[in-house]
C-alpha positions as CSV (number, residue, x, y, z in Angstrom):
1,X,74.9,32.8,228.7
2,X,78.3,34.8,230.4
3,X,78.1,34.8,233.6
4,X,81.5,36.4,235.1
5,X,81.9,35.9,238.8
6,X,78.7,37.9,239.6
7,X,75.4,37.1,240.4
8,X,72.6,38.2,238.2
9,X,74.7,39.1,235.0
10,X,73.9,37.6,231.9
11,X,73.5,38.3,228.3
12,X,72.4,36.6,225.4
13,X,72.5,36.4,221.5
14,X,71.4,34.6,218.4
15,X,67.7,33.9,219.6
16,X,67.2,38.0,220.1
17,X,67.5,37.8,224.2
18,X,69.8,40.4,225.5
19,X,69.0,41.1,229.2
20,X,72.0,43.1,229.8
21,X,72.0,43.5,233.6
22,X,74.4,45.0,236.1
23,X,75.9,42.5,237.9
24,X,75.4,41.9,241.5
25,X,78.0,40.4,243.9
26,X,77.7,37.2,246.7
27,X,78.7,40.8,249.3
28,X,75.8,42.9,248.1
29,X,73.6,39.9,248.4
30,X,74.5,39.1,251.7
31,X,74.5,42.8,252.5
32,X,70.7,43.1,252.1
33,X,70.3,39.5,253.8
34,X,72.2,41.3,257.0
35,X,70.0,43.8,256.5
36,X,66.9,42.3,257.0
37,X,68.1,40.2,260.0
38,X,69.0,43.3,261.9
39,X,65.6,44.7,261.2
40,X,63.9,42.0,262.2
41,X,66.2,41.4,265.1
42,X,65.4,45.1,266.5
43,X,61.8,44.7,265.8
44,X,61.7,41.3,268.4
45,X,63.6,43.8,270.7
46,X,61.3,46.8,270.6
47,X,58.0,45.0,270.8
48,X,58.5,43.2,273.4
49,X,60.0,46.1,275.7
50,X,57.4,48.9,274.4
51,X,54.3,46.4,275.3
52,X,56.3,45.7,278.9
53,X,57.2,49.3,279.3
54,X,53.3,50.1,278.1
55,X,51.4,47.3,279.7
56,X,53.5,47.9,283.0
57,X,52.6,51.7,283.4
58,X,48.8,51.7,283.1
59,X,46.9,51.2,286.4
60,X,45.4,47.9,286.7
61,X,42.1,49.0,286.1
62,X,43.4,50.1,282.3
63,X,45.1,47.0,281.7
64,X,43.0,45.4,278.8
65,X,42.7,48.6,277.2
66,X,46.0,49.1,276.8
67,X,46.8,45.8,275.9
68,X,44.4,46.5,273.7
69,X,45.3,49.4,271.9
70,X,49.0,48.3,272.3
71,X,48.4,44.9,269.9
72,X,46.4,47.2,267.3
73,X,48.8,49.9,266.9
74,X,51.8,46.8,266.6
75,X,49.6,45.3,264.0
76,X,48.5,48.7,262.0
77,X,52.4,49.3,262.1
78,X,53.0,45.9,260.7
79,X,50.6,46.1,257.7
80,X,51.6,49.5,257.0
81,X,55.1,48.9,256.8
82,X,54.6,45.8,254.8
83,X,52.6,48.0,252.4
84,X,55.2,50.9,252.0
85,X,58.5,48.4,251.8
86,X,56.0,46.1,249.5
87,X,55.5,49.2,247.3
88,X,59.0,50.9,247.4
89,X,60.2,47.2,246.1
90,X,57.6,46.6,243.9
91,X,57.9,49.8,241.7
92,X,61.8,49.2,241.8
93,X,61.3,45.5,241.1
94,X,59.4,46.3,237.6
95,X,61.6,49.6,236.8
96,X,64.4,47.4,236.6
97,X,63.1,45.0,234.8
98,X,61.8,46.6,232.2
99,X,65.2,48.0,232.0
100,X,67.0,44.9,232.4
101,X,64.7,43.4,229.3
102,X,64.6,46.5,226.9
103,X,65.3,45.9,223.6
104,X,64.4,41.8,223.8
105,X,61.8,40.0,221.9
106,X,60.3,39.4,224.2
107,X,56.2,40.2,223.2
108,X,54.8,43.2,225.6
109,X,52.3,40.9,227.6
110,X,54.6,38.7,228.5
111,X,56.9,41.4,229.9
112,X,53.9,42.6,231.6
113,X,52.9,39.6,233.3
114,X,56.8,39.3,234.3
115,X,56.5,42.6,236.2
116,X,53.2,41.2,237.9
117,X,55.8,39.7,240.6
118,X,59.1,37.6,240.8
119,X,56.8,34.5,240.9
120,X,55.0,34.7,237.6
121,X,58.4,36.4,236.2
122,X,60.8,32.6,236.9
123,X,57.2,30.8,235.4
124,X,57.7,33.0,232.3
125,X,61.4,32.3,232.2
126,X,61.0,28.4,232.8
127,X,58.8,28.3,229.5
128,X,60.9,30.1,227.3
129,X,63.6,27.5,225.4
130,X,67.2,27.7,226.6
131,X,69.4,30.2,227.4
132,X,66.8,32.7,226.9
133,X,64.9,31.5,229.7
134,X,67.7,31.3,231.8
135,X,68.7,35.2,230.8
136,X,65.3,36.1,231.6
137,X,65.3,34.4,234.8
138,X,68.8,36.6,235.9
139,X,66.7,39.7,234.9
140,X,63.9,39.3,236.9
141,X,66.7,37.7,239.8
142,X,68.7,41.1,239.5
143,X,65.2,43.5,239.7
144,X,64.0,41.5,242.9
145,X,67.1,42.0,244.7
146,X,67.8,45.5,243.1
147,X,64.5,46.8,244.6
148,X,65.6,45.4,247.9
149,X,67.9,48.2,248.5
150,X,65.4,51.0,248.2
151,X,62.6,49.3,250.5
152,X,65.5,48.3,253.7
153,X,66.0,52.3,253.1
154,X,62.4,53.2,253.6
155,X,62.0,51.2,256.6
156,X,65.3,52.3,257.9
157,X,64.4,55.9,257.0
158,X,60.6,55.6,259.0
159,X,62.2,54.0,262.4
160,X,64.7,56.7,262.0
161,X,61.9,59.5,261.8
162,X,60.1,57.4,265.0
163,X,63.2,57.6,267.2
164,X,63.8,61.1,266.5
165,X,60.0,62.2,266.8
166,X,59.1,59.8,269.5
167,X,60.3,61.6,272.7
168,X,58.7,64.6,271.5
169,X,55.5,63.7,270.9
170,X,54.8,62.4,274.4
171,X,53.6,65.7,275.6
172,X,52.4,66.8,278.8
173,X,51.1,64.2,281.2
174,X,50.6,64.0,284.6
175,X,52.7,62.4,287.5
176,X,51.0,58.8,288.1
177,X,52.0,57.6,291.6
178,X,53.1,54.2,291.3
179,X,51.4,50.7,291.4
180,X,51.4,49.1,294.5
181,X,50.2,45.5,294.4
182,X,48.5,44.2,298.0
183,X,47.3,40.6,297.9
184,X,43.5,40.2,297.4
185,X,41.8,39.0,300.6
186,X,38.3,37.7,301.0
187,X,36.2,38.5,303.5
188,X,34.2,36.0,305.5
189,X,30.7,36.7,305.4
């Protein structure tokens, strides 16, 4: 196995393993790692001010409705973006891989159960002898984080769309005059 200074780079003779791989650097690695940080650091942010900013505006009567509707639409955001970022990397992920391991021996099922996900893909690798394992193994390392790229952009892309359409979509409401809260008293009887 060569591996030159990069991560992910690796090629293979002899046994009939060639997964000839474009190399990825420790910068591009931790580029994607900053990445997700930031979006998950702005997402902490957001929630918590939208549901203060939301929950704060309704008239106490409204309160568990919007509370409410507020958690649903956070968690129908949630699963939607997991399933567009999961799909964006997934369809990179085995792309790549099939790429990175063209022209191997390796038999068709098995390559198809390595695109199945990253987890089955480093089983598959740990069972085959040597340094074709190990070649296999930076493949399937190199489509994982090679996919990354493309899913961060979707996500970026749709909170992008959602600032810019956001304050536009609000439309027309009418002026609310402003909570007052009086202490509760209770009456004698």
């Amino acid at each position: 196995m060569v591996v030159d200074g990069h991560l992910g780079h690796a090629r293979l003779g002899g046994d009939g393993i060639d997964a000839d791989v474009e190399p990825i650097t420790q910068e591009q690695l931790a580029g994607r790692f900053d990445a997700m940080v930031l979006l998950g650091a702005g997402a902490g942010f957001v929630i918590t001010s939208t549901s203060d900013a939301i929950v704060g505006a309704l008239p106490e009567e409204d309160l568990g409705v919007g509370s409410a509707t507020n958690s649903a639409a956070i968690q129908l955001g949630a699963a939607t973006g997991v399933a567009v970022t999961g799909s964006v990397l997934s369809g990179r992920y085995q792309d790549q891989l099939a790429d990175g391991l063209h022209g191997t021996s390796l038999p068709p099922g098995m390559l198809a159960s390595a695109q199945d996900s990253l987890g089955t893909a480093l089983a598959l690798a740990r069972q085959l002898p040597g340094q074709a394992g190990e070649s296999v193994a930076a493949a399937t390392r190199h489509a994982f984080i090679t996919g990354m790229g493309p899913a961060m952009t979707a996500g970026i892309g749709v909170a992008a769309l959602g600032i810019v359409v956001s304050p536009h979509a609000r439309g027309s409401q009418p002026a609310r005059t402003p909570r007052v809260r009086t202490p509760h008293t209770e009456e004698s009887s």
